[in-house]
ROMARKE-745882 format. One line per field, with one value per atom (N, C-alpha, C): x, y, z; atom name. Coordinates in nm, 3 decimals. Layout:
N
x: [X,...];
y: [Y,...];
z: [Z,...];
name: [CA,...];
//
This chain:
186
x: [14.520,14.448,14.528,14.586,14.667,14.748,14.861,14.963,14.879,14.729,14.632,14.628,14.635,14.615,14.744,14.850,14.990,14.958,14.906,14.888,14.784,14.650,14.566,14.625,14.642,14.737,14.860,14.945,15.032,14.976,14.843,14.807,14.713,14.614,14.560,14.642,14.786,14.871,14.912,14.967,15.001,14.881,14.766,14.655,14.634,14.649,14.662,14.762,14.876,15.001,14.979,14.902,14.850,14.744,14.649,14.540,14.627,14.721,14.760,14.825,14.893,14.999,14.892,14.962,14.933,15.023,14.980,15.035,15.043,15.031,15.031,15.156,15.183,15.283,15.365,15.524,15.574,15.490,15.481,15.421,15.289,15.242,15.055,15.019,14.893,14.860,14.836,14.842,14.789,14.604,14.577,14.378,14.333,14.412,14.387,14.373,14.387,14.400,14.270,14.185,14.023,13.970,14.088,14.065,13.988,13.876,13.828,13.886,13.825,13.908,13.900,13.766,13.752,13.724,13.730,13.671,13.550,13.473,13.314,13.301,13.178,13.093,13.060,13.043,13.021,13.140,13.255,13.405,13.478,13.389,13.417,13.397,13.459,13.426,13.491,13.402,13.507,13.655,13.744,13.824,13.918,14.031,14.080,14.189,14.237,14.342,14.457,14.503,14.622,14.689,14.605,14.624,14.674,14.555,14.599,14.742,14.779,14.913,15.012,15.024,15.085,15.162,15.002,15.020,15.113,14.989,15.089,15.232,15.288,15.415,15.481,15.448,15.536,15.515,15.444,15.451,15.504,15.535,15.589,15.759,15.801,15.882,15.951,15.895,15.890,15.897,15.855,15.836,15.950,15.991,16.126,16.259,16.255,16.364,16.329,16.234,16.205,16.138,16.087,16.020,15.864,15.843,15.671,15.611,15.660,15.530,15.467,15.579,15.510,15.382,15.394,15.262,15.120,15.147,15.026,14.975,15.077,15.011,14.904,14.864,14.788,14.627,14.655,14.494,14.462,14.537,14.472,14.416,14.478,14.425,14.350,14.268,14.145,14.127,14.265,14.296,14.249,14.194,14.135,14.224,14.250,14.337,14.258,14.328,14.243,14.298,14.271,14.310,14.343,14.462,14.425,14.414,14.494,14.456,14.535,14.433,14.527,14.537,14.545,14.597,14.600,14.616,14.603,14.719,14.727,14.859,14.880,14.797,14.765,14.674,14.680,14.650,14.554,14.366,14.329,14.204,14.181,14.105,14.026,13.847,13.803,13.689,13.645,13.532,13.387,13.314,13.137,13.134,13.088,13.035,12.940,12.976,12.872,12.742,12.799,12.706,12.803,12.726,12.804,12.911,12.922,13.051,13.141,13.156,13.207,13.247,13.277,13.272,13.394,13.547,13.664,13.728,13.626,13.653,13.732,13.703,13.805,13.881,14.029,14.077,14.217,14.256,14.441,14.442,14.568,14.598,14.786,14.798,14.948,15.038,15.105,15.176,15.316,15.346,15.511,15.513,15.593,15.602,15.758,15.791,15.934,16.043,16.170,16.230,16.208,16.051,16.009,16.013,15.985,15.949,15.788,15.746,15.666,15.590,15.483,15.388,15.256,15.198,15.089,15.038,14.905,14.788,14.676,14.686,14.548,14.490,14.372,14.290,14.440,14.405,14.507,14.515,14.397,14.387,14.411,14.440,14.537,14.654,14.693,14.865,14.950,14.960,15.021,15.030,14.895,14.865,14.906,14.903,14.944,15.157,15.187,15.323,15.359,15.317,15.312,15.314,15.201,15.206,15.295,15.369,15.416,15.560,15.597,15.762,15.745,15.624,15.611,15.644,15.563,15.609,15.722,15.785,15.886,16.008,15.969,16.050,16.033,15.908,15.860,15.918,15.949,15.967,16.164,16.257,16.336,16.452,16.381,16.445,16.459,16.587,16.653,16.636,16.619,16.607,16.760,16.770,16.939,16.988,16.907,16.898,16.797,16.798,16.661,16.705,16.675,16.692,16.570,16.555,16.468,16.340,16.239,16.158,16.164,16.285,16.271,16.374,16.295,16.371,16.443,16.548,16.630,16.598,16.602,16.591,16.649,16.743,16.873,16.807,16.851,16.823,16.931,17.054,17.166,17.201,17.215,17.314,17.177,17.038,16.977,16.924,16.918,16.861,16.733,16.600,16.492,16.421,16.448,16.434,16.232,16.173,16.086,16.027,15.932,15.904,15.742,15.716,15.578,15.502,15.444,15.373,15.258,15.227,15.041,15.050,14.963,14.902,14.795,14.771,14.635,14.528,14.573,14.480,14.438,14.484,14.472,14.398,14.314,14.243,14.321,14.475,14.536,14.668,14.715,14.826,14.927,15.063,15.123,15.213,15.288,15.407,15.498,15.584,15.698,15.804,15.795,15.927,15.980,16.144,16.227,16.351,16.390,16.527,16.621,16.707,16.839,16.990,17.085,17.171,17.226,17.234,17.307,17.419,17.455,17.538,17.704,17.793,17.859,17.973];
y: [9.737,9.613,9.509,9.538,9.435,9.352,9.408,9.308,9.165,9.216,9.095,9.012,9.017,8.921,8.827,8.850,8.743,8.689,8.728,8.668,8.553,8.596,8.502,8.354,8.449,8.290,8.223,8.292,8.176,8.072,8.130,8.060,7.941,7.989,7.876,7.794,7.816,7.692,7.595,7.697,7.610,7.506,7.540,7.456,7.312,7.368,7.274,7.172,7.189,7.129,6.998,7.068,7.022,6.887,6.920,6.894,6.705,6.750,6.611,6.593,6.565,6.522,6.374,6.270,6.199,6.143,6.033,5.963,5.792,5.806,5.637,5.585,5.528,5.443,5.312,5.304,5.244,5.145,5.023,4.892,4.858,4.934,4.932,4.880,4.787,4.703,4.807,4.745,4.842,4.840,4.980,5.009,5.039,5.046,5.069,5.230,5.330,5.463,5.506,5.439,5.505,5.453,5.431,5.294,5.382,5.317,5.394,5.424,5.493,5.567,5.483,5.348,5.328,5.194,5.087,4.926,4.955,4.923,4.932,4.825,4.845,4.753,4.618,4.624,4.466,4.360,4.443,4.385,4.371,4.400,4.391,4.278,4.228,4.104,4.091,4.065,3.996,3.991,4.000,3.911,3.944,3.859,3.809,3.933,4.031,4.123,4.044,3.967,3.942,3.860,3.765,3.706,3.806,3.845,3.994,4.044,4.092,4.154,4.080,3.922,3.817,3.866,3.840,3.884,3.971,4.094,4.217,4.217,4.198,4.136,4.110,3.991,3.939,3.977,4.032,4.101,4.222,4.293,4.420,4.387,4.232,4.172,4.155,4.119,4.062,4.200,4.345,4.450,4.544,4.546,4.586,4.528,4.397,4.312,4.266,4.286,4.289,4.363,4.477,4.622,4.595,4.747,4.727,4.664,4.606,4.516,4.401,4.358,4.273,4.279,4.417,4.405,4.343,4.319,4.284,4.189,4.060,3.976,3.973,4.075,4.110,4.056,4.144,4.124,4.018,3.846,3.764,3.685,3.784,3.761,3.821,3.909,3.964,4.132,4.193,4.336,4.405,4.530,4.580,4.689,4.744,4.842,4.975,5.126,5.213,5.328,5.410,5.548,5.660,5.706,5.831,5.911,6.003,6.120,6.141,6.139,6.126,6.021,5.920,5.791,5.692,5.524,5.421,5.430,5.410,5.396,5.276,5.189,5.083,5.008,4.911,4.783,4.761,4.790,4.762,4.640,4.598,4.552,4.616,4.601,4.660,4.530,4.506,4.504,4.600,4.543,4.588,4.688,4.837,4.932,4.890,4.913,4.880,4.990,5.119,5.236,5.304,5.452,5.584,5.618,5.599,5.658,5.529,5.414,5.274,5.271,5.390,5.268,5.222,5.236,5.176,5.090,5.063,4.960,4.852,4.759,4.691,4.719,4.786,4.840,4.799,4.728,4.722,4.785,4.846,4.922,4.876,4.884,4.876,4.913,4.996,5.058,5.078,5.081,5.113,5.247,5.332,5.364,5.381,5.247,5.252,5.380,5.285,5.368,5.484,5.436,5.480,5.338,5.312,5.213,5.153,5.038,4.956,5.030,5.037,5.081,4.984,4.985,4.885,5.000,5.051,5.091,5.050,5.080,5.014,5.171,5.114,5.229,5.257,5.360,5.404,5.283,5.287,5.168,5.052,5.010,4.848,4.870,5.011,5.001,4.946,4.934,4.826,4.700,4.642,4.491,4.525,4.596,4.545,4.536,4.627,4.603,4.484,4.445,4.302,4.222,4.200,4.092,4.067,4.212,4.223,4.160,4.189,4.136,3.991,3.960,3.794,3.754,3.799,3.738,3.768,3.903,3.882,3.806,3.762,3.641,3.499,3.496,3.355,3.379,3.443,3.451,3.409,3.398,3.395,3.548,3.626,3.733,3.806,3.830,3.857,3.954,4.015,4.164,4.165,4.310,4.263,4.422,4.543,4.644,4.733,4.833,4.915,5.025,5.145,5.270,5.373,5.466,5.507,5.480,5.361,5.355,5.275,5.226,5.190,5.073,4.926,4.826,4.762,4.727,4.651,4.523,4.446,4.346,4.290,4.151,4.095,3.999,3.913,3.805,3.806,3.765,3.730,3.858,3.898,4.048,4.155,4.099,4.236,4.303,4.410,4.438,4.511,4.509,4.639,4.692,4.782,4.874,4.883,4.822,4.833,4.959,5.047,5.192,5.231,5.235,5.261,5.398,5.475,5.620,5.664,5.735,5.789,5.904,5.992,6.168,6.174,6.265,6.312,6.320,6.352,6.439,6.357,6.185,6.073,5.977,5.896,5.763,5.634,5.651,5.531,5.563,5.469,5.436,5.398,5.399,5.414,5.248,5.182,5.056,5.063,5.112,5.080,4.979,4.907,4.823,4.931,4.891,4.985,4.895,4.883,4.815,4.893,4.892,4.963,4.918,4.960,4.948,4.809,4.701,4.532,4.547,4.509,4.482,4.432,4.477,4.378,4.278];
z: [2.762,2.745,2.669,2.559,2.487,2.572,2.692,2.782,2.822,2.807,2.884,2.782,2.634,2.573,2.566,2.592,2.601,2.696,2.809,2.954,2.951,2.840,2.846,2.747,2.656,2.579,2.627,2.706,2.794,2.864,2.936,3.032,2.988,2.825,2.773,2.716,2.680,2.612,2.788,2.864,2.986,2.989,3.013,3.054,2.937,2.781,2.690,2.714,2.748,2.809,2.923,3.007,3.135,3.124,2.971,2.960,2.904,2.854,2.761,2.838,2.970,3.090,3.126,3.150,3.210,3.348,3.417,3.513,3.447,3.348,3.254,3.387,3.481,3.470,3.397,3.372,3.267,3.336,3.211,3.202,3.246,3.245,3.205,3.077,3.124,3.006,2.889,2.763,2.642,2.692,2.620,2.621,2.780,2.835,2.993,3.020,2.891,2.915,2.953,2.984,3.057,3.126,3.209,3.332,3.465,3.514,3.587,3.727,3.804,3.944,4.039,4.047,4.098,4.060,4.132,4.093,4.050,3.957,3.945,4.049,4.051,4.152,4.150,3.990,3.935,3.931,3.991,4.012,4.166,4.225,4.368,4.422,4.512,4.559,4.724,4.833,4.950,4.933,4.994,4.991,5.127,5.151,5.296,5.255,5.341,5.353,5.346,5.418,5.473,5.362,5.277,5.168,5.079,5.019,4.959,4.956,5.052,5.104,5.087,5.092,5.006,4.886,4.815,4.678,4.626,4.693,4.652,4.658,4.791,4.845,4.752,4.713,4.537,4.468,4.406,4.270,4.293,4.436,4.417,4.460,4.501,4.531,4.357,4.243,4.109,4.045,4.069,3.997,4.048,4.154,4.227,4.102,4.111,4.029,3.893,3.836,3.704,3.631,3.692,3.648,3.661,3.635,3.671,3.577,3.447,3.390,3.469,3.547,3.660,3.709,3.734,3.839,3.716,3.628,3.526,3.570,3.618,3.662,3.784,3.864,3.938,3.860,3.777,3.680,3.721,3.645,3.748,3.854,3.927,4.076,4.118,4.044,4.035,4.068,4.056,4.055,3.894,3.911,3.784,3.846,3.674,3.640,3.687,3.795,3.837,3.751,3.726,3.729,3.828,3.831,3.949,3.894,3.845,3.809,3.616,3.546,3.427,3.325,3.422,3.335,3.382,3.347,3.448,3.531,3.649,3.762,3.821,3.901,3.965,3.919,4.051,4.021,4.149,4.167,4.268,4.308,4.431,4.451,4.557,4.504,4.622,4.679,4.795,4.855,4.809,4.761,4.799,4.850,4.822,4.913,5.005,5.109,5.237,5.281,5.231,5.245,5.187,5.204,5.172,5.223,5.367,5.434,5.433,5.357,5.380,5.257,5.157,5.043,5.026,5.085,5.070,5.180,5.242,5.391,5.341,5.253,5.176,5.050,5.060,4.963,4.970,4.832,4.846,4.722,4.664,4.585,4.578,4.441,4.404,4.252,4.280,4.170,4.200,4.085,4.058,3.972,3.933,3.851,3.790,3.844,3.787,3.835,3.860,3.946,4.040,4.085,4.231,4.287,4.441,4.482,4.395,4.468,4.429,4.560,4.569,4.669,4.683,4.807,4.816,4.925,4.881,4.939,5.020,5.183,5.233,5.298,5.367,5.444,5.536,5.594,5.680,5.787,5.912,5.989,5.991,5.891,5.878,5.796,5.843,5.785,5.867,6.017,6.088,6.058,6.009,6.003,5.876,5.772,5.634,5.650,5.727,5.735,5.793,5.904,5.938,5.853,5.775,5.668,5.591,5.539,5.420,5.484,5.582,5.677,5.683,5.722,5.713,5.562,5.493,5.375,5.274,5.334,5.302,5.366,5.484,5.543,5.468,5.439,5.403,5.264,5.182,5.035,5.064,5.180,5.194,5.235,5.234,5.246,5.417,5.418,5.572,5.606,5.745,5.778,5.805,5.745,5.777,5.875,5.831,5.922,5.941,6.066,6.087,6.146,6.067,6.080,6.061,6.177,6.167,6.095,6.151,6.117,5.921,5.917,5.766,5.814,5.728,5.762,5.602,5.621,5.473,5.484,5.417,5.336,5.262,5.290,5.167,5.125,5.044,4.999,4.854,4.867,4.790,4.750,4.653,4.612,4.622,4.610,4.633,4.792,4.817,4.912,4.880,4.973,4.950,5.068,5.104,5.175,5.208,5.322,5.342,5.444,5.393,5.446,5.467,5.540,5.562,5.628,5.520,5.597,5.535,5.641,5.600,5.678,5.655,5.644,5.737,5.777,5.838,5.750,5.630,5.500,5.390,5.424,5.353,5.407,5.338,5.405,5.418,5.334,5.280,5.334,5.362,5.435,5.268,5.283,5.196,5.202,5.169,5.219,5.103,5.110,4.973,5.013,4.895,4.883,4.764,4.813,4.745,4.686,4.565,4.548,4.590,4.676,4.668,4.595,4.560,4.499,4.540,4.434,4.480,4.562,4.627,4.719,4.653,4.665,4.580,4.670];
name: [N,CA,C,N,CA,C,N,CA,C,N,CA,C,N,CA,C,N,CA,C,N,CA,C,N,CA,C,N,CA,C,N,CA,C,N,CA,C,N,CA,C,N,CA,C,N,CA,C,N,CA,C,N,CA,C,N,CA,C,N,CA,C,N,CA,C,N,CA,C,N,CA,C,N,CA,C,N,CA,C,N,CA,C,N,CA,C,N,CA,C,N,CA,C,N,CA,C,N,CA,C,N,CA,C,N,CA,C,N,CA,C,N,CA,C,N,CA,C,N,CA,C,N,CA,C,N,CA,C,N,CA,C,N,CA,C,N,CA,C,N,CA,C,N,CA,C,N,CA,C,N,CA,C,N,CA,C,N,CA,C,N,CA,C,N,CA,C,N,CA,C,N,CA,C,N,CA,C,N,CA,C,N,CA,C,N,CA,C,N,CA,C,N,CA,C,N,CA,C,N,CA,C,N,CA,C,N,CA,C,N,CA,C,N,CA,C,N,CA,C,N,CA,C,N,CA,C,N,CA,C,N,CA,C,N,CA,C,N,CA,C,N,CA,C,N,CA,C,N,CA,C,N,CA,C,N,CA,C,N,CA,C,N,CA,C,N,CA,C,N,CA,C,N,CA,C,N,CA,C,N,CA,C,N,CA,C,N,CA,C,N,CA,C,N,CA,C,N,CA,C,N,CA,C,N,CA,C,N,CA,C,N,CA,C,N,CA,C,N,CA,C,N,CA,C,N,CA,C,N,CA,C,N,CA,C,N,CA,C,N,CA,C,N,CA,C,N,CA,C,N,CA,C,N,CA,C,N,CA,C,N,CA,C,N,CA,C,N,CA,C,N,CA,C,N,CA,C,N,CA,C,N,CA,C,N,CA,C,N,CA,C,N,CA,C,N,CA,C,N,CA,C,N,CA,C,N,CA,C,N,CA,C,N,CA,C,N,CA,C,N,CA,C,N,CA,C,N,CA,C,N,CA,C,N,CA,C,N,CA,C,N,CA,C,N,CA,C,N,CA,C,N,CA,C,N,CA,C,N,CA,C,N,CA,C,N,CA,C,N,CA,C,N,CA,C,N,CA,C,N,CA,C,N,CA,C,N,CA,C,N,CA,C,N,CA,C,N,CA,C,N,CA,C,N,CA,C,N,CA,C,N,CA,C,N,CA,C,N,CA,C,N,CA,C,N,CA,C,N,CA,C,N,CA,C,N,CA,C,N,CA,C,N,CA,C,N,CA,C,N,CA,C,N,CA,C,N,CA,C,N,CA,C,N,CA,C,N,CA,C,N,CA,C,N,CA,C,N,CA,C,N,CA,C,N,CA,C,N,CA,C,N,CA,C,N,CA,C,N,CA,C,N,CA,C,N,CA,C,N,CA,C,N,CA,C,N,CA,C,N,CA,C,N,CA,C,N,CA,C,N,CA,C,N,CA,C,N,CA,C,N,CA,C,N,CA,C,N,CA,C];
//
């Protein structure tokens, strides 16, 4: 019986370990550590996708080349800080639950966590149209397609390039879009 008691206390320190792990990503506002999972309700509002995706666009355009505190400025454009699992991560906006089986019909989502890409989150079903958008405006922001490889397109605009990539799961509701800085060009 005794071998069982090392076994049980490894496994309650692992779990203690586990228990204090977060997902804080760098440059999250300060007091945001009990940021909820989800927009409350009283923070939801309409709003136009494609605009949206703008947004996001630049600030994950601004958080690529000046780090994720960027994305702060989201807040005022009416993104509330979410939690995923742990700790605050993103930056989301939702639409009004419409019913039970609806409640993320309008959803953008965006995080960095530093030296990962910048990511922008929609339902799976407008991950086409959100990549669309995001190429427009990264045209309109001045930036060139300059190559396309397998399914992943680059992006110049003077010494930087960023690597635009888009994928989603069977086992997910949300479609994924990273902008990526890649190494300056010299």
């Amino acid at each position: 019986m005794k071998p069982a008691i090392p076994a049980i206390a490894a496994t309650l320190a692992a779990l203690a370990l586990l228990a204090g792990c977060t997902t804080t990503y760098e440059g999250m506002p300060a007091g945001t550590d009990k940021a909820p999972e989800l927009v409350p309700e009283a923070q939801r509002a309409p709003f136009d996708l494609t605009e949206q995706l703008r947004v996001a666009t630049r600030a994950c355009i601004d958080s690529e080349l000046h780090g994720p505190a960027r994305l702060q400025a989201l807040l005022s454009q009416g993104y509330v800080v979410t939690n995923e699992i742990g700790g605050p991560d993103g930056y989301t906006r939702m639409e009004p639950s419409k019913g039970l089986f609806d409640r993320n019909a309008g959803m953008l989502r965006v995080y960095d966590a530093g030296g990962s890409p910048c990511t922008i989150n929609v339902m799976r079903n407008k991950g086409y149209t959100a990549i669309a958008a995001i190429a427009g405006e990264l045209t309109a922001q001045g930036w060139r397609k300059t190559d396309e490889r397998l399914g992943r397109t680059f992006w110049s605009k003077g010494p930087d390039t960023l690597l635009l990539n888009g994928s989603s799961s069977s086992y997910s509701a949300l479609a994924d879009i990273s902008l990526y800085r890649t190494k300056p060009r010299k």
